[in-house]
N, C-alpha and C positions, 0 to 999 in steps of 0.2 A: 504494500500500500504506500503512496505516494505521500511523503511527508513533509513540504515547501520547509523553507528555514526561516516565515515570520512565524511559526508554530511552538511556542514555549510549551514543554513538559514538566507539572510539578514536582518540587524536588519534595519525596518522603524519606531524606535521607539525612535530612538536618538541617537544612536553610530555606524548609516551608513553612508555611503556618500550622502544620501540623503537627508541628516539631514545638512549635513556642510552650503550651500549655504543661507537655510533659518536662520542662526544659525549669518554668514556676515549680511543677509540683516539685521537681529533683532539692530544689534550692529552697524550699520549703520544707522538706524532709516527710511527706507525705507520700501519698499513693494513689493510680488509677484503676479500678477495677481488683484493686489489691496486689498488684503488680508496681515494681520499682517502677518510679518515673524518673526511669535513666535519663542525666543530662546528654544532649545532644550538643554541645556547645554551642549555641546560634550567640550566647551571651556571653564573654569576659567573666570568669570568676571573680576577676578582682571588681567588677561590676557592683555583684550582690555584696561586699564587705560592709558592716556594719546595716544590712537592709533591715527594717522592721516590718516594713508594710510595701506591698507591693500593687498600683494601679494600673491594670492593663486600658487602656481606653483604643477602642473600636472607632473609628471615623470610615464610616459606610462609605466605597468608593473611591475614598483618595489613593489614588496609584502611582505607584515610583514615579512614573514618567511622568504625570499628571505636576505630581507635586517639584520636581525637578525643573518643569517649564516656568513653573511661578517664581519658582528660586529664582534661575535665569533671567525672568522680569524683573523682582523685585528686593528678593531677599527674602530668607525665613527668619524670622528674631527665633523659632523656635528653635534651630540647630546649632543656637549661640551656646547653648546651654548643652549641648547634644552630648553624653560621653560615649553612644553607639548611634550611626547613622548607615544602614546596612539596608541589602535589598534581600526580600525572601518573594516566594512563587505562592499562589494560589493554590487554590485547590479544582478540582476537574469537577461540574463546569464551576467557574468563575463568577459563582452566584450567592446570594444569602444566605440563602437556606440552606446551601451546603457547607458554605464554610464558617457559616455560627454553630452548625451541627458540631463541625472537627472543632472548632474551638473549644464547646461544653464539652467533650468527651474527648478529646486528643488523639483520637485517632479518625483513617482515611475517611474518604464518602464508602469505598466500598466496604466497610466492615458496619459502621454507623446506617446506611444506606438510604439517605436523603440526597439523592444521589443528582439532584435537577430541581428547577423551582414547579414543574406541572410532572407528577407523575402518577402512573397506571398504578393503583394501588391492588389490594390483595382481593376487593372488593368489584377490582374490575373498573372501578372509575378512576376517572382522569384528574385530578386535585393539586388546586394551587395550593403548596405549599405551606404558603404564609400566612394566608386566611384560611385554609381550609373549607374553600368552595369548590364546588366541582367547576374546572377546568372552564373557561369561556364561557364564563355566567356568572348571574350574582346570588346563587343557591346553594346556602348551606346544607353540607351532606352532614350524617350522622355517622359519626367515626371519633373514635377516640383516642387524640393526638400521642398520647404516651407511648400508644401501643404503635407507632409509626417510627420510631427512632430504635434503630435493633444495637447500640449500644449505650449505657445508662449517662448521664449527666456525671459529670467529673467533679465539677463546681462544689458542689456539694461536702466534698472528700479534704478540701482545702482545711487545715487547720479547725478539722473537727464541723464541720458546717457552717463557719465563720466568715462565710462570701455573701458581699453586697452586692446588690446588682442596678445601676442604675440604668432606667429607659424610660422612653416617652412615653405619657400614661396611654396614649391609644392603644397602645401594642403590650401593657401591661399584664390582662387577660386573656390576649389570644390565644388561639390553642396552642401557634407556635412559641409565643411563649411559655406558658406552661409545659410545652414538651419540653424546651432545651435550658427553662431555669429550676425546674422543680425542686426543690429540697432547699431554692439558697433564701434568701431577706432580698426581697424586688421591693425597692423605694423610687417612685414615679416624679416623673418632673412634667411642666406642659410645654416649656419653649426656655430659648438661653437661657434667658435671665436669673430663674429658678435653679435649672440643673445649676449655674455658678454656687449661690447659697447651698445647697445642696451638697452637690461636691465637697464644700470646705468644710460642711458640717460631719459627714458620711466617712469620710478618708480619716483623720486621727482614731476611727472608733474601732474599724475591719482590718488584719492582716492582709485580706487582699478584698480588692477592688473591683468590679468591672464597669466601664461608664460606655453606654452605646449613645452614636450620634448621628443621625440621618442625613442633614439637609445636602450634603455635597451630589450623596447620588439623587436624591430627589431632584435639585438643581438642574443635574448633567443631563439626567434624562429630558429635561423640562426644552433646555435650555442648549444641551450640547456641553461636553468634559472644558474644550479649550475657551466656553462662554467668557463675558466680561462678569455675568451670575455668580460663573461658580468659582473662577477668581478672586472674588468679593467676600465669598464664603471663606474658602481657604484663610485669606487672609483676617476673617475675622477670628476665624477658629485659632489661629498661629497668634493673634495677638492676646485671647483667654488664656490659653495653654501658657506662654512665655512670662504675662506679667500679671496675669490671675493668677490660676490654680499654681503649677509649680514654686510662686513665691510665696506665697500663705500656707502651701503644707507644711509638717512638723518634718524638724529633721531624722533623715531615717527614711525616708520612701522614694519608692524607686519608681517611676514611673517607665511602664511601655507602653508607645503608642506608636497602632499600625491601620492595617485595613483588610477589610475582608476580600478585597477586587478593587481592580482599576473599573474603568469606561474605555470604551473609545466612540467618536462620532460616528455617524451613518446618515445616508440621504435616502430619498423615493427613486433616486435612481438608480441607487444600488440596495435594491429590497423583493426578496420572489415573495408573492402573497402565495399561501397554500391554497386560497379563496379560487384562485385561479386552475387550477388542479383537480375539479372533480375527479375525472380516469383516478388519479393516482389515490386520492382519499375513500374510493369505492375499494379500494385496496387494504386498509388498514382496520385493526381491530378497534381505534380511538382515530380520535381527531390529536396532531401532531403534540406531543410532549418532550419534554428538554426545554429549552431557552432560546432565542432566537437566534443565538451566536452558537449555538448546539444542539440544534434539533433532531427530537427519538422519534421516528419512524418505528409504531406496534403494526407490525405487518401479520393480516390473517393467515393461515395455515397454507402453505404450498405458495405462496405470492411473493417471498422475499427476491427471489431473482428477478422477477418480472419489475418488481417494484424499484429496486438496483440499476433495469435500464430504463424504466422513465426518467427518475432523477436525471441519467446522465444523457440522455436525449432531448432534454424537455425546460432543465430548470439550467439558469445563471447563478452565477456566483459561488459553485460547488468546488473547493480544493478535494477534497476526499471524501466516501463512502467508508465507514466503517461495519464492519456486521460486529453486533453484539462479545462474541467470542474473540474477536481478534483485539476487539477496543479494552479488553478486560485483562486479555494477554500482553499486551501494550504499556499496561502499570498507569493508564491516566487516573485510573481510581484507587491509586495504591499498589504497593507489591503485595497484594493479598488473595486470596478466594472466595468471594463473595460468596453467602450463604443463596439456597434458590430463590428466596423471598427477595434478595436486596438483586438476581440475577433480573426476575420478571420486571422488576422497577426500571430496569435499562434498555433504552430500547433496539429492537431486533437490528435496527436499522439505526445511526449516528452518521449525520452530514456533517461534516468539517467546512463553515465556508469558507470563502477565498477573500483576503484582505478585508475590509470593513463591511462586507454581503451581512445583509438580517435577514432570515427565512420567521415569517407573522403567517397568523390567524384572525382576521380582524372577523369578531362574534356580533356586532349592531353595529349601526350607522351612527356616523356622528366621533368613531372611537379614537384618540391619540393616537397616532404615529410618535413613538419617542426616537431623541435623535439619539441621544447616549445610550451607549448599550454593553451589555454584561455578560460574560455567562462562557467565552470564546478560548481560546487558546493565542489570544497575536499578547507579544510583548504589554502592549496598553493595559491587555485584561488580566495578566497574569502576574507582573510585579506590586506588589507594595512592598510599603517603605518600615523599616523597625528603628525607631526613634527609641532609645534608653539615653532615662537622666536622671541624675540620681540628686536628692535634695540633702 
């Protein structure tokens, strides 16, 4: 199978995000699943010396390269302070869902197997992820998110159940949060200004920290990664971070702060609608699952080939065709073997597209096209950045 070389592979070998959590647990002296959380070194030992408390803070979307262009324009005041500024890889695909999964639980999308933000679940429907609707609608199904994560929350594990978890209060209750924070202390914020107070109040109390923060990918989608928006963002975030929070915590905490995925832009002229596609969708067991930058083809029984030369007859923007077995053998979802459960989540069928290609489903009239997008394998989507500073 043809593999172009803007195609990043993630690293599960020590300089992913995979690797960070068991990396805390090691230097915590803790455990995951009751198993050492052998250090990987991604951090400086003499890093952690004298740490008490440790703040991981998530920033949804900022990606190396992302955040690299800003620097280039402007300057980061946050890397003034920086005593690690390193690049780590994503996770496969290059989306929330899956890589807050590896984050709570430290291990790949294939063992955890939240494996995409729309998947063929065990119930045969197609489910967003994040809300846990059925797929290309706004209808809640009846499933029980717990039971969807096939490896338990880590969080938890930290220093006795002693993780705070901070996020915005919409996403407080959702199922996906309660999947991937169960067992820690969720305290909710509604917008900046709050989470600030928040923050300074929450960090001296917890050994460790988690602070989630949305608006960069909400923006990028909005607006597009290289926006003057999300620019504006970055930069307001860099100046909280720099001469808020880090200067008001107690000494003694170590802050890391990274991201769960880049972006990168897309246009209408480089976008196949599946809409257009009926032959190919009279073909499939669902309507298309994966992400737009990685879309799963559930191909009905005896159609995978047929389905294999539509794609490459028919559709633009295709670098590769993966079948299921080869993309698993491949190691995007870990050097592991996925259990059958987390196998049916993946679809038969994985298009790799070419340069900044989004393969969409638009479900009503009226619906976004987003520019920024997530989920892929090109450089944009697969590096972020790992900031440690230590107060």
């Amino acid at each position: 199978m043809h593999y172009p070389g803007e195609i990043i592979f993630p690293d599960y070998t020590g300089q992913g995000i995979s690797s960070l959590l068991p990396e805390i647990f090691s230097r915590l002296g803790s455990q995951i699943r009751g198993q050492p959380g052998l250090s990987r070194e991604i951090i400086p030992e003499e890093i952690f010396k004298g740490v008490k408390r440790i703040v991981l803070i998530l920033i949804d979307a900022l990606g190396y390269n992302t955040l690299n262009r800003f620097r280039r324009k402007q300057g980061v005041s946050l890397l003034d302070h920086a005593d690690l500024f390193s690049r780590l890889t994503s996770v496969t695909p290059s989306t929330t869902s899956t890589s807050l999964c590896t984050l709570s639980t430290g291990v790949p999308p294939g063992i955890h197997g939240i494996v995409g933000y729309r998947l063929l679940l065990s119930r045969n429907e197609l489910v967003d992820i994040i809300s846990f609707k059925r797929a290309y609608s706004d209808l809640f199904i009846e499933i029980d998110p717990e039971d969807q994560m096939c490896a338990p929350p880590a969080y938890p594990l930290l220093t006795s159940g002693r993780a705070c978890i901070l996020t915005r209060d919409r996403y407080a209750t959702s199922p996906f949060s309660r999947m991937i924070y169960r067992g820690c202390d969720v305290r909710t914020y509604f917008d900046f200004s709050d989470l600030c107070v928040l923050s300074r109040r929450v960090i001296p109390k917890y050994p460790f920290t988690y602070i989630y923060w949305d608006m960069i990918d909400t923006l990028g989608h909005i607006y597009g990664v290289n926006s003057e928006e999300t620019f504006t963002e970055i930069e307001h975030i860099d100046r909280w971070l720099s001469e808020e929070l880090i200067e008001t915590s107690p000494p003694g905490t170590l802050f890391l702060i990274t991201a769960d995925h880049g972006q990168i832009d897309t246009a209408p002229a480089r976008r196949e609608r599946f809409n257009d596609h009926p032959d190919m969708i009279q073909m499939l067991r669902s309507l298309p699952g994966g992400d737009s930058r990685l879309p799963y083809l559930y191909v009905k029984r005896g159609k995978i080939a047929d389905v294999i030369d539509y794609v490459k007859s028919n559709m633009k923007g295709v670098s590769s065709i993966l079948e299921r077995r080869s993309a698993v053998a491949s190691g995007i979802f870990g050097e592991v073997n996925p259990s059958p459960e987390v196998m049916k989540r993946i679809g038969d069928i994985i298009i790799i597209p070419r340069g900044n290609w989004k393969f969409v489903y638009f479900y009503k009239e009226g619906q976004r096209d987003l520019i920024g997008r997530h989920g892929g394998l090109s450089e944009d989507e697969m590096y972020v950045p790992l900031i440690a500073i230590r107060r």
